[in-house]
N, C-alpha and C positions, 0 to 999 in steps of 0.2 A: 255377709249379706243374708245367709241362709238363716239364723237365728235371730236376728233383727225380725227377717219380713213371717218368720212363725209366733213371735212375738206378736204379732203387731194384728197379727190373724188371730191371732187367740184371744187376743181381751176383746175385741169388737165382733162378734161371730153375728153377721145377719145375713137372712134369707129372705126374700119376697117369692113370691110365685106372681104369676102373668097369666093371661089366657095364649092359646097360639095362635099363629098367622093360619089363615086359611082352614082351619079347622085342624090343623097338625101341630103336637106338641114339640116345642122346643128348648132349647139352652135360658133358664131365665137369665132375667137380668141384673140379677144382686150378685154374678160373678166380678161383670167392673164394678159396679158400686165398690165391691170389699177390695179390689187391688188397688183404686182409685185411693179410699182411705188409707189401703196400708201404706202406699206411698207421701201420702201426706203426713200420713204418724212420721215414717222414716225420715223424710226430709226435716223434721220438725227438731228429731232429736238428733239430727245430725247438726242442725245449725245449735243447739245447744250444747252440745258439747266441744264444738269450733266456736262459742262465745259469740255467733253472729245470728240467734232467736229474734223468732218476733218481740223479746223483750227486750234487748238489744235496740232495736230501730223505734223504741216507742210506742206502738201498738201490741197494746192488748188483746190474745183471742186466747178465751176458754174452751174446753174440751166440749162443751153443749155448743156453743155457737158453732164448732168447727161442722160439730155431726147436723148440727139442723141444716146449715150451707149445704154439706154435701148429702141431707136427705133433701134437700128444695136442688141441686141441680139434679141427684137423681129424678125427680119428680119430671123436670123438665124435658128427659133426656128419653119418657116411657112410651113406646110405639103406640099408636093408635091401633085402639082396640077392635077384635074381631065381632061381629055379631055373631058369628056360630062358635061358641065357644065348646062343641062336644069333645070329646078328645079320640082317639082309634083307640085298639084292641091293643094290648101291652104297653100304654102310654099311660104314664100316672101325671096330676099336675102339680106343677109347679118342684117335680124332682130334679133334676139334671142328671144325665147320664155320669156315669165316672169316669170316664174318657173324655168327658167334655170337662171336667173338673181338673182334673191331670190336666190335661194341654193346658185351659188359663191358667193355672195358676203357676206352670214352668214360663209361659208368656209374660203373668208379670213379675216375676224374679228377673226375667230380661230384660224389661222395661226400666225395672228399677235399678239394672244396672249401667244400662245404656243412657237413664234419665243422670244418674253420677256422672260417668265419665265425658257427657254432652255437657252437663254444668261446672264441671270445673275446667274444663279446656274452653269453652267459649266465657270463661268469665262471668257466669250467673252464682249466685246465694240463697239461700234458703231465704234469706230476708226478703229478697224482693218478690219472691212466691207468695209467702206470707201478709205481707203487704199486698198482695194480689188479690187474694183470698179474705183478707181485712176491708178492703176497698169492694165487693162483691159483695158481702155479706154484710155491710151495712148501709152502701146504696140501694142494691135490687130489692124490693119487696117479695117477701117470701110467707108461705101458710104455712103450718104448722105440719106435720106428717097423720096427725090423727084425722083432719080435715080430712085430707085425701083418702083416708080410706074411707069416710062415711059417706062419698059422693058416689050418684047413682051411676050408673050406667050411662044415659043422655048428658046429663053435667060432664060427665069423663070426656065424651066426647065434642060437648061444645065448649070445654077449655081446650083441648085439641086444635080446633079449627078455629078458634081467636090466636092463637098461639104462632102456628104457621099462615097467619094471615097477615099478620102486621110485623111492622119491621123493629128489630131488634134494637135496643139501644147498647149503640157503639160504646159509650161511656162506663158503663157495667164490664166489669172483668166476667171471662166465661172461662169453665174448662177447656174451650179449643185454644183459645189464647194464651192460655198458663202451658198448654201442653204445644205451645208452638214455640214460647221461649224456651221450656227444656228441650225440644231438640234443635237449637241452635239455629232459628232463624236470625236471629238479631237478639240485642245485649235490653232489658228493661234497667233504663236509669230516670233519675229525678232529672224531669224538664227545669230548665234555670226561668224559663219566662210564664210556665203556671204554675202556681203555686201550690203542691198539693200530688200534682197531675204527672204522668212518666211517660217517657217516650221511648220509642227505639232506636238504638244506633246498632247499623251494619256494619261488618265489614269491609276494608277498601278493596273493592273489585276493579281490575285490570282488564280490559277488555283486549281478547285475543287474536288472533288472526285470522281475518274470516269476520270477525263481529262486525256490527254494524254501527255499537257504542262507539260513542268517542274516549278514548281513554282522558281528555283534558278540553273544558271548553275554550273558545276559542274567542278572543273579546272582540276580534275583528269584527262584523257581523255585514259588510259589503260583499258576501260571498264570492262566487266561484268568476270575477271578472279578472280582465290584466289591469296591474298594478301600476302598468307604465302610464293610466288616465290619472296618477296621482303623481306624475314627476313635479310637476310645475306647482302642486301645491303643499302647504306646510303638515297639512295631517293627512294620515294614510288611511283614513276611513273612521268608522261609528260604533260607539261601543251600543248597547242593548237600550242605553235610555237615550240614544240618538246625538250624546255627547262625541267632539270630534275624539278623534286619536293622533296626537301629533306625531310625529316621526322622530323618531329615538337619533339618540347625536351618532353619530358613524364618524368612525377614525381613517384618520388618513394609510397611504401604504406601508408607514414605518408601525404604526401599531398593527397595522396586521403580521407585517412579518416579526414582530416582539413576540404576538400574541401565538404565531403557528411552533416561536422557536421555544417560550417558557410555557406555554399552557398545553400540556400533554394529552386535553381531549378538544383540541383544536383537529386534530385529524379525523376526529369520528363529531363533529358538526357539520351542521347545514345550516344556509340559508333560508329563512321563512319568509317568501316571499309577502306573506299576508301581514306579518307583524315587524318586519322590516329589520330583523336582531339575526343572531345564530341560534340556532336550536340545538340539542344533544340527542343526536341520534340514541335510540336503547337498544342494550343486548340483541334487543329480538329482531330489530328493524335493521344492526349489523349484521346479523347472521341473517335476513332474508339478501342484504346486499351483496352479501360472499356466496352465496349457493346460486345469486343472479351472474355475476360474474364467471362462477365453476358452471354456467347452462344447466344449472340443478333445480327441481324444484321450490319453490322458495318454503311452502309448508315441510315441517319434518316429518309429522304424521302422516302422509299421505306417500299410500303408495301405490305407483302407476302397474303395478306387475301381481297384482292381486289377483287369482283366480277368480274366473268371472263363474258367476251360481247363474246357472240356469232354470227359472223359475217352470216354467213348463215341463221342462224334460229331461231336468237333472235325476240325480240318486236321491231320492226320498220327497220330489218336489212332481213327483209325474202327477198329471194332469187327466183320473179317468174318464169321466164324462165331457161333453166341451163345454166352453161357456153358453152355449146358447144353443138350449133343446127343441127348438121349434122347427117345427116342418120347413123345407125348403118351400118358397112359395112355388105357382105354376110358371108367373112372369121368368122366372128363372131359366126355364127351358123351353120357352115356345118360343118364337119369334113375336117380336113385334110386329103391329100392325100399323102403327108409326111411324117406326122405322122405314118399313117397305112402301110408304107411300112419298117418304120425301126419296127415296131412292129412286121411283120409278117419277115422279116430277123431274127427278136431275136430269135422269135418263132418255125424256121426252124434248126437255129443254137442249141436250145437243143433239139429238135428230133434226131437230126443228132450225139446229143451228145459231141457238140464242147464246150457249157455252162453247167453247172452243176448250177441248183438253191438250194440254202443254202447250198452249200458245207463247212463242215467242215473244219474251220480253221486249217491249222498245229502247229502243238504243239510247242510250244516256250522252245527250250532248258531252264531249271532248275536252269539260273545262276546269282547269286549276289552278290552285294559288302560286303564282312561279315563285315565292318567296318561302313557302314551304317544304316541309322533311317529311309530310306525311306517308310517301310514296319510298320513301329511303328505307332502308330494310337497315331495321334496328336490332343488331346482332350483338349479344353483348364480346365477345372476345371476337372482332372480326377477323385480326390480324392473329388467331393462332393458328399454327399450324404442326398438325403432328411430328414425334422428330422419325428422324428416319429409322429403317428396320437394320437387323445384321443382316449381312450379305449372308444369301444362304453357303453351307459350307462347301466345301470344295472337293475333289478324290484325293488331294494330297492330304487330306483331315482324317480319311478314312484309319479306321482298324486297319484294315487287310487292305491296303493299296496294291494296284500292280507294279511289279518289279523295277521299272522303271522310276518309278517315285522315292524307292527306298536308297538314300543315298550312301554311298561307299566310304571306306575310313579316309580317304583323300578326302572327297567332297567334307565328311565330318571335320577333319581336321580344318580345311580351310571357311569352315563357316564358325566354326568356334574361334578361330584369329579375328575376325571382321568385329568390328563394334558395334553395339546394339544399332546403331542407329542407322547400320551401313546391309543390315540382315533383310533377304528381304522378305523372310518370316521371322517369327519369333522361336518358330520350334522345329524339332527335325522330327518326321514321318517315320516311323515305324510300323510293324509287322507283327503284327497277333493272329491266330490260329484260330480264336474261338472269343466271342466277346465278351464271356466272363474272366478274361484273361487278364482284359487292359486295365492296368494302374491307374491310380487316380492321377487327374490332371495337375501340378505342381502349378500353373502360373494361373490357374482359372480364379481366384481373386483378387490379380493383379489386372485380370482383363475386367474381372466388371467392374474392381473400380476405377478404371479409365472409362470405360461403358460409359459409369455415372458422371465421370468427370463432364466427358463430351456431350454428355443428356442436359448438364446443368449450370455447365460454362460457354458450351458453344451457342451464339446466337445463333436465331432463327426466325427469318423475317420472308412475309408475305407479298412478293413480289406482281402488282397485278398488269399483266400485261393487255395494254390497249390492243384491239384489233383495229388497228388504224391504215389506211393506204397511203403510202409514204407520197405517192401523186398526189393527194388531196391534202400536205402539208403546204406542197411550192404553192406560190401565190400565179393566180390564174396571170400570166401576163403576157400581150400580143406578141408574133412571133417576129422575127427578126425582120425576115424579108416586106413585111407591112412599114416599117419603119425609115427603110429603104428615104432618102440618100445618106449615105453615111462614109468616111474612107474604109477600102477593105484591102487594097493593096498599092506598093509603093509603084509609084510612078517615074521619077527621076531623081536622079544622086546627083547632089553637090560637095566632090571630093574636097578637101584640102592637102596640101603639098606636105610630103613627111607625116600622115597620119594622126597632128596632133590633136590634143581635145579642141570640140566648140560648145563650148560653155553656152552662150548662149543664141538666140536666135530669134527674130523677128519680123512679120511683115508689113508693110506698108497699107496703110488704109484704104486706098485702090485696088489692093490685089494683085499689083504688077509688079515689085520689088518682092525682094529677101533681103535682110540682113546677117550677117554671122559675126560674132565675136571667137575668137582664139586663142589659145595660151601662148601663140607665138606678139602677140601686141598689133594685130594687125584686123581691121574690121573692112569685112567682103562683103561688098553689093553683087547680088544674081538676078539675075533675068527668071522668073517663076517658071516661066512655060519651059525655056529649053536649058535650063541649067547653064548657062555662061554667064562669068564673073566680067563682071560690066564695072566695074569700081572699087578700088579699095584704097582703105585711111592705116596709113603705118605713124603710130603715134609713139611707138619709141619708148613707152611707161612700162614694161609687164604686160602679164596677161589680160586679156579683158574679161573684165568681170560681168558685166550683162551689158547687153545693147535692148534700147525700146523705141519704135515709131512714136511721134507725135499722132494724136487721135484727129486731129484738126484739120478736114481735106484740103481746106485751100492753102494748105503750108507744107511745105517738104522738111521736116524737122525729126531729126535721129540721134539722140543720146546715146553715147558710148562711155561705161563706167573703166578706168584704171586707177592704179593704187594712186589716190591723194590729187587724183582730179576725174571735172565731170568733164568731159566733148561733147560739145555740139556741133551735127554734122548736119550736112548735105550737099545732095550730089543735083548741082545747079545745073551741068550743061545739059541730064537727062531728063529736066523736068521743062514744064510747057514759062514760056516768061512772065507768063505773069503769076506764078505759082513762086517763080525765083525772085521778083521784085518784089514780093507779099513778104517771104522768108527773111529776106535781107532786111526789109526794112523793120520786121517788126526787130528781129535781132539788133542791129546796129545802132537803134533810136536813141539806145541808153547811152550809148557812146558820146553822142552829141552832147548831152548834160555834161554838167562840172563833175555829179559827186557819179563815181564809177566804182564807190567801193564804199559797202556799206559793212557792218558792226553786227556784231550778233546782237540778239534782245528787241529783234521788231523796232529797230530804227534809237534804240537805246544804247547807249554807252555802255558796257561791261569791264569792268575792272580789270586788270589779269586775261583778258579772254580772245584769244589769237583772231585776228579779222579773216571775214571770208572775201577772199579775192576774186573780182571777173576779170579776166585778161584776157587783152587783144592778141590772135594769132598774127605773126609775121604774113608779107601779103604771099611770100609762097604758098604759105599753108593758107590761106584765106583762098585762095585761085585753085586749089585741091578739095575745097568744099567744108575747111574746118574753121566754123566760123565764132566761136568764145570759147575759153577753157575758163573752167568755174573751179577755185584751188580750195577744197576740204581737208579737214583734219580726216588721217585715218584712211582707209581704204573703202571707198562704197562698193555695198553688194548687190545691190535692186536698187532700180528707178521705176517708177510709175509715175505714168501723165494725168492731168486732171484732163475732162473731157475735153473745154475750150482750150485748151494748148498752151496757155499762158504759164500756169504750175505746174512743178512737177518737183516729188518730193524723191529723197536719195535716205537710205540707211547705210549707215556704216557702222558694224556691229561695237568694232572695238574703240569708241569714241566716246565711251560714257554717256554724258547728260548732251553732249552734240552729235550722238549717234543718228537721230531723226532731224533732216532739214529739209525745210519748204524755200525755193526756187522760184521767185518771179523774172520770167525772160524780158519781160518788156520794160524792167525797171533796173535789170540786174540787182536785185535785190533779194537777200538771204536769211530769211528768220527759223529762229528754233523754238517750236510752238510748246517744249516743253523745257521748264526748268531742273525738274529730274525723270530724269525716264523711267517709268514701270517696268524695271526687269530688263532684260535685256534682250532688245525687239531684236526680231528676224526677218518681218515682212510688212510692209504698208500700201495702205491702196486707197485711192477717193473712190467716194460715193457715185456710182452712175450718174444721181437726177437729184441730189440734195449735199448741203453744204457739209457734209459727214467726212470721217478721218476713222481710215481701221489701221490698229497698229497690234502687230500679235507680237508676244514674247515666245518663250520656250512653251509653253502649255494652256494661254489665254487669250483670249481677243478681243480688245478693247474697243469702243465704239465711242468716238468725241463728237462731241457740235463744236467747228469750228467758227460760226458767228455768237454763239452763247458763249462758248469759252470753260466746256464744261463734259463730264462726262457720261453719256447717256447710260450706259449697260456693260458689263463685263461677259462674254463667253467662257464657257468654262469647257474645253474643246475635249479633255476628256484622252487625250496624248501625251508622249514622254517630251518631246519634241517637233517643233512644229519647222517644216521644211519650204512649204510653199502657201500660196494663198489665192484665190480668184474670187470675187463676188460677180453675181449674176447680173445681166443689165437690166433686167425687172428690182433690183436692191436689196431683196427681201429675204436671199438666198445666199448663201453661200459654201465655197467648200476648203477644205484645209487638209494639207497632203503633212505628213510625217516619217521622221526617222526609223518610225518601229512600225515601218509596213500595214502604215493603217491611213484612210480617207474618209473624213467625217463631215456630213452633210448638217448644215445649221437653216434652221426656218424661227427668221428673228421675229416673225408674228408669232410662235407657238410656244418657243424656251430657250432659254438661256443655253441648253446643252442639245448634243447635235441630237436632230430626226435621227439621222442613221448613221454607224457606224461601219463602214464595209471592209473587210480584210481580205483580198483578191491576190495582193503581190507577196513576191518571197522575197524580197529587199527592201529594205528605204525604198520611198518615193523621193522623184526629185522635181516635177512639175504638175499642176494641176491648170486646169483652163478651160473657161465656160465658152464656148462658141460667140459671138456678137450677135447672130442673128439667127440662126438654131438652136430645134431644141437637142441639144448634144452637148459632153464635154465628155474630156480624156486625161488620162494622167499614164506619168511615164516614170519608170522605175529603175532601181539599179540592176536587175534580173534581164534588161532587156528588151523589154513587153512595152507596148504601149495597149490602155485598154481603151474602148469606145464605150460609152454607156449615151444612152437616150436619156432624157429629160426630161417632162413636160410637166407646167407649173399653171396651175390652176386661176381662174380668180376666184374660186369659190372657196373662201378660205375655210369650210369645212370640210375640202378634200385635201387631203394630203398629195406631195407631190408623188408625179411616176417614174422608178427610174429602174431601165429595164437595159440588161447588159447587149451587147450589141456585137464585136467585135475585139482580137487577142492580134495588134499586128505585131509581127517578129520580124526580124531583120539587123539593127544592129546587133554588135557583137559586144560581149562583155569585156572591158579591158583593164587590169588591176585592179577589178573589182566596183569596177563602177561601169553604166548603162546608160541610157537615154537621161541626161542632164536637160533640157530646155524642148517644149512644145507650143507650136502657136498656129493658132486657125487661122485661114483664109478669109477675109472676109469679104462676104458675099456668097462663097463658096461651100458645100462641104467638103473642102480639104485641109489636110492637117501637114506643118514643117514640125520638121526634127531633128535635135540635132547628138552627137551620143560622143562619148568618150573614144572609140574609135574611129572620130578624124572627120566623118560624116553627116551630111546633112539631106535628110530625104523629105523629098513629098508625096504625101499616102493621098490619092484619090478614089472616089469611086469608079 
């Protein structure tokens, strides 16, 4: 390059002189004019000897044209002139120093090297310079160079000031433009759509991180809303000329998983919410998503641990004068007067008592949302809790323990025999002198990682203890003696002969008999008041199974159940006569008719299906007071009367589908209301005041309408086994005793499953029973006990009933395991019969 640009310096040698600026002479300006042309020579014969000349591209330019262009842009380029053009003392004009000659002309050797290697790596030619300079110099209008010098002084400078007054035409090539393609702003090519005319093309810029470019526009142009206001329609927004943009077809789930298994930049896409497709995340936008993940900064270039430079009052950065040299003012340091006068207003104002200082806030009414947590103390780990510490050590841990601690080769031997798990340390105590003595510990990493084990396997849970008064759990209920009459202690024994069981037991509706049944077959009438047996029925069948009163006062009627018949009894010479002609006759009436033996199936004929028999007693036994024997299948266990005394139904468990039968006395007449029995019943009972039928099996209780012929409700009692049963004479209520030591209370207004469930006894139950005309019932169990509970049954059906314990009588004895079998109230009375496995029948009065 060095004999090129002397070359090129040598054939064209010019020099101008200038006036200087300001009266001081300086650098003229025929230094760039000459590097200007030498570059243009170079470039010239550069592109002709690479074959790519301005004669090459078609245009013609001779060596005159080239110098008159670059003497009319010299011309263009000449400062405005000084009016004091003298010069100072050692200043010649128009010289240039040689120091000032040296540097340009090493400046432009650089120029024109850095003008090469900017044009061949951005893809520029000498052509399209040439053409530059072809395109300048025959558009712009230009004078001559001789012109300019014969212009005066005034002229000089009123072409000056036309010059920089009007605006340049863009369309004219300039030297700023020629020398903006060689250093590589953009590429000068031929425009396709003017003919003649060139444009520039850039290169593709990427915009970085941090930029505010878009690296790609964007066709969507519904901006920054959700996408989901376009589900229901077919295009997903507007391109730039307001055209829709329909929604691109979208694959079902098997192309996606085709597409995540064959297409290998399926892992590094996304969805574009705005254009409805996948995108391809880039390098850059993967690498900010990994250093997001690693909690790293997402820029690489940035770094957070920079030494911070202290502007002020760092090393080289100090600060001598301040910023701001001006006097403090006076306001500075005197007091306000201002100031001092709202002060002494304040000051006046509570003398005067118009302020009150710290006056007590007024109290903020006491009111909140009971539905809210704002008051809840929101803790985020409420339930942790530190774990425990080590126990601190102990003397036997010590170095130096005293002599006692230090165990003997006995003690050693027999602690080394024992098994780890049997030690009840893990190490034997020893004896050091001096504490740089002691060896290192052998198991201390076996102990912390149990430490660790126990820190991070053992739970640990935060236990919060109520401060609660166990009094303020019981339910407030009045006390016994308020409740008063009730029985509390037994009053007379009705023995039987030989001890044996009385199963069951019964009183008369008047309150003046007892009944007892017996396992010897024999059923005892007692006198209530003084215990003397006034009558008894020897029926010669087994044991008896339960005896029950008729409910019906103007009849003397008493049921006694044996294996495979019903008795009916009564004891006619102790009752008034017309109570005994009432009895008899309703009894006997059926007699008189033809048909005395009726068929199962409610007056139907049954195929196969054994007749129930009424048969007449012999008149011995008719004159001892046994007045129909009723012949069942199977053995009856319970009888219950219907209120009016006419029914009365019998269970007999092992009977199948004629386990449950209804008994009309005045017709002698026997129907079985069910054709297969639900389960296998244990207990039945009529409704006090409505034509109802309860029949309970092993763990349910069924509720029928016997004139609908249907069934109302099922209980679901909530037991393993159901032992006994009583409904209340209000209907509403009832209770049911069981095998597995539980009494569960039913309120057929509230649910199907009991109110309450009580567990009081430590046996089976074997009786339960609601008083007839108190509010009271009792139940009696295989332990023993009989318990008293109060009752009292609302009509406000939004009260629940009360039932408040009362009473624990003892007295029978447990015999083989079995306790009080059968209880029954007085009625009229608060007193209760009982009767118990050991032989005994008592009555509990107040």
């Amino acid at each position: 390059m060095a004999p090129r640009n002397a070359a090129a310096s040598s054939s064209k040698p010019s020099v101008s002189t200038r006036p200087a600026l300001n009266g001081h002479a300086g650098p003229s300006r025929a230094a760039p004019s000459k590097t200007r042309k030498r570059a243009v020579d170079e470039v010239s014969v550069e592109d002709d000897e690479d074959g790519f000349g301005a004669g090459g591209s078609g245009i013609d330019m001779s060596d005159d044209e080239e110098m008159e262009s670059v003497d009319d842009a010299e011309d263009d380029e000449e400062d405005f002139p000084e009016f004091d053009s003298e010069l100072e003392d050692g200043e010649e004009e128009g010289v240039p120093e040689a120091d000032d000659e040296e540097e340009e002309d090493s400046d432009d050797e650089e120029v024109d090297e850095d003008d090469e290697e900017s044009g061949s790596e951005s893809g520029y030619n000498s052509s399209d310079i040439d053409a530059l300079y072809e395109s300048s110099n025959t558009s712009a209008p230009t004078s001559p160079s001789s012109s300019h010098k014969n212009l005066t002084t005034d002229e000089k400078l009123s072409k000056m000031i036309a010059k920089n007054s009007t605006k340049p035409d863009e369309a004219v090539g300039t030297d700023a433009k020629i020398s903006k393609a060689k250093e590589g702003e953009g590429r000068m090519v031929k425009s396709k759509l003017v003919e003649g005319g060139y444009k520039r093309e850039y290169e593709d810029y990427e915009a970085g991180y941090g930029s505010e470019s878009s690296t790609e526009d964007n066709p969507n142009t519904v901006g920054n809303i959700p996408m989901e206001w376009y589900d229901d329609l077919p295009h997903i927004g507007y391109d730039v000329n307001g055209r829709k943009i329909f929604r691109p077809a979208q694959g079902d789930e098997l192309d996606k998983f085709l597409a995540n298994v064959e297409d290998p930049g399926a892992w590094t896409s996304a969805e574009d919410k705005m254009l409805q497709q996948q995108v391809q995340l880039t390098d850059k936008e993967l690498d900010i998503i990994r250093r997001l993940e690693r909690a790293e900064i997402p820029d690489v270039d940035y770094d957070p641990y920079q030494p911070t430079i202290e502007w002020f009052t760092g090393e080289g950065n100090e600060r001598v004068m301040p910023l701001s040299a001006a006097p403090e003012p006076k306001s500075r340091f005197v007091p306000s007067k201002w100031e001092h006068q709202k002060i002494m207003k304040i000051v006046k104002a509570i003398r005067e008592g118009r302020i009150t200082p710290n006056k007590p806030s007024a109290a903020k009414p006491n009111v909140y949302a009971i539905w809210s947590d704002a008051d809840q103390a929101n803790a985020p780990h409420a339930m942790y809790m530190p774990a425990p510490q080590l126990p601190p050590p102990k003397t036997i841990e010590s170095y130096n323990p005293p002599e006692e601690y230090v165990p003997t080769e006995e003690e050693r031997a027999e602690w080394e025999a024992l098994d780890k798990e049997d030690r009840k340390t893990d190490f034997l105590p020893a004896k050091y002198d001096a504490l740089r003595l002691v060896p290192g510990y052998k198991n201390l990493v076996q102990e912390k990682f149990e430490r660790c084990l126990d820190l991070y396997l053992a739970p640990r849970t935060r236990r919060v203890k109520l401060n609660i008064d166990p009094e303020s759990l019981i339910p407030k209920l009045p006390a016994p003696k308020e409740l008063k009459p009730f029985p509390i202690a037994c009053s007379v024994q009705y023995r039987h002969p030989g001890d044996t069981r009385v199963r069951a037991v019964s009183t008369s509706p008047d309150g003046q008999w007892v009944a007892s049944g017996s396992e010897d077959g024999v059923v005892r009438l007692w006198d209530l008041g003084n215990g003397r047996e006034v009558w008894r029925w020897d029926l010669h069948c087994g044991a008896i199974q339960f005896v029950e009163w008729s409910p019906y006062k103007e009849e003397s009627l008493l049921v006694a159940l044996v294996e495979g018949k019903v008795a009916v009894l009564s004891p006619l010479a102790l009752v008034a006569p017309n109570v005994a002609a009432a009895t008899l006759t309703h009894v006997n009436t059926a007699f008189a008719s033809s048909a005395a033996t009726t068929k199962m199936g409610a007056g139907k004929d049954v195929k196969g299906v054994e007749a129930i028999k009424w048969v007449r007693p012999a008149e011995r036994e008719r004159e001892r007071g046994v007045l129909v024997y009723v012949e069942v299948p199977g053995t009856p266990k319970q009888v219950s009367w219907h209120r009016k005394g006419d029914y009365f139904a019998t269970v007999a468990t092992e009977a199948s589908n004629k386990s449950v039968l209804i008994h009309q006395l005045s017709r002698h007449a026997t129907q079985s209301p069910f054709r297969k029995t639900p389960g296998q019943v244990q207990r039945v009972a009529f409704h006090p005041s409505k034509p109802h039928f309860f029949a309970a099996t092993q763990r349910y209780i069924r509720l029928y309408d016997l004139a609908g012929q249907k069934l109302l409700k099922t209980l679901q009692s909530g037991v393993k086994w159901i032992s006994s049963l009583d409904v209340h004479p209000g209907g509403d209520n009832l209770i049911v005793g069981s095998y597995d030591k539980k009494l569960a209370w039913f309120d057929m207004d509230l649910s199907t499953k009991p109110y309450k469930t009580l567990r009081y006894h430590n046996r089976a139950l074997r009786s339960v029973a609601y008083h007839p005309t108190l509010p009271l019932f009792a139940s009696s169990s295989d332990d023993g006990t009989i318990h008293i509970f109060h009752c009292t049954i609302y009509t406000d059906l939004m009260q629940n009933p009360l039932i408040v314990p009362l009473k624990i009588l003892r007295g029978h004895k447990v015999t083989d395991g079995i306790g009080v079998l059968d209880i029954r109230w007085v009625p009229g009375k608060p007193w209760l019969v009982s009767s118990g496995a050991d032989g005994e029948v008592r009555l509990w009065c107040s």
